[in-house]
Residue, then its C-alpha position, 0 to 999 in steps of 0.5 A: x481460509x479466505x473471506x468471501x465478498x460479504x465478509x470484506x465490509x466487516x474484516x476490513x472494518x478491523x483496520x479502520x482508525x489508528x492501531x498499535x502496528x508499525x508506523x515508519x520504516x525506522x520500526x524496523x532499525x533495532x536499535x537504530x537511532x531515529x530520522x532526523x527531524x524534517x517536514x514529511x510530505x503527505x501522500x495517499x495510497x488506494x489499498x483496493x480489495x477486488x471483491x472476488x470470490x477469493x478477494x484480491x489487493x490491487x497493486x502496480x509496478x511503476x515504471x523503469x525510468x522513473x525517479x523515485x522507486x522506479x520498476x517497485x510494486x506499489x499501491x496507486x497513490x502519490x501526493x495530496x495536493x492542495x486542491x484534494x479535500x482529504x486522503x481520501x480524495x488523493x487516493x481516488x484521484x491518483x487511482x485514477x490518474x494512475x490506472x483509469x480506477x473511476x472514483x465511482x467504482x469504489x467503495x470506500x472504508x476507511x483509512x488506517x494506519x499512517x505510514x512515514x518513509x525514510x525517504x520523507x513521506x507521510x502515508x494514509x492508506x485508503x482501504x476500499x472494495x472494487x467489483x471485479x471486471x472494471x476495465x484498468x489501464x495502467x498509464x503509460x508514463x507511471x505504471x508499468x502494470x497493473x497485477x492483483x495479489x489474493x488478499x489470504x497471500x498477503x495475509x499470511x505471516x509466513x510470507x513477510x520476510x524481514x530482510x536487512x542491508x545498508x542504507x545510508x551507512x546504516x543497516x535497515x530491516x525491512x520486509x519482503x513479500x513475495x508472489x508468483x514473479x512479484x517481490x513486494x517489498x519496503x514501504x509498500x510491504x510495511x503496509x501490508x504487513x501492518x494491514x495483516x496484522x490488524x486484520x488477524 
């Protein structure tokens, strides 16, 4: 079962505000010692809830010659730079940087919990509501393109597949969600995971 449009506002208000879920990719290591200290780069990511009748996640696919976490899916987002007031305003910045999301479309909620990556990131998701139908255009040079996933999907325990392998010389866990063609997975994946979890 799946909420409709006018039950979003109050659903999504379950993940505003700091909680108990998984907060970093070291989570998931088992017994795993922690990173090493160093500076995190903070960064925003836009989890955007189309609000369908059977409401969707906006997601992209970055694109192939990319440095970083190239063809992966991904929420828009990136660094918050220094002339973005808050994560708030990174996250709608690079919306729209990255799939022409005007700020003005967006209905935002609230953030919730804080992400930090392996690779040295601190992530603020952004949780918003956007109408269906406004026009997105992914840009060329980042995002590959653009797809939405039903929010019910990405919900469903049943679907986050906690995988290992080696990274670093060390075996890490992460998750997996797969739909349709896509596979959603590290970072990206977390999030969701800990946006279901919250959410339930």
């Amino acid at each position: 079962m799946h909420p409709g449009p006018h039950a979003l506002p109050d659903l999504l208000a379950r993940a505003i505000g700091p909680g108990p879920g998984q907060r970093g990719d070291w989570d998931f290591a088992g017994n795993d010692d922690p990173p090493p200290a160093r500076p995190l780069v903070a960064a925003a990511v836009l989890i955007a809830v189309v609000t369908h009748d059977r409401p969707t996640v906006l997601l992209t696919r970055r694109t192939a010659h990319l440095r970083a976490h190239a063809g992966q899916v991904a929420f828009p987002g990136g660094r918050i730079d220094p002339a973005d007031a808050d994560a708030v305003a990174a996250a709608l910045r690079e919306a729209h940087e990255e799939v022409a999301l005007p700020p003005s479309a967006v209905t935002v909620v609230g953030t919730t919990d804080r992400y930090t990556t392996g690779t040295g990131y601190d992530i603020t998701p952004v949780l918003a509501l956007v109408a269906p139908g406004v026009p997105l255009v992914p840009a060329a040079d980042e995002v590959a393109s653009i797809f939405e996933v039903p929010l019910d999907v990405l919900r469903d325990p049943a679907r986050h597949q906690l995988r290992q392998s080696e990274w670093q010389g060390r075996l890490r866990s992460y998750y997996v969600i797969t739909w349709e063609t896509h596979e959603i997975w590290g970072a990206t994946a977390a999030m969701i995971v800990n946006l279901a979890r919250r959410l339930a």
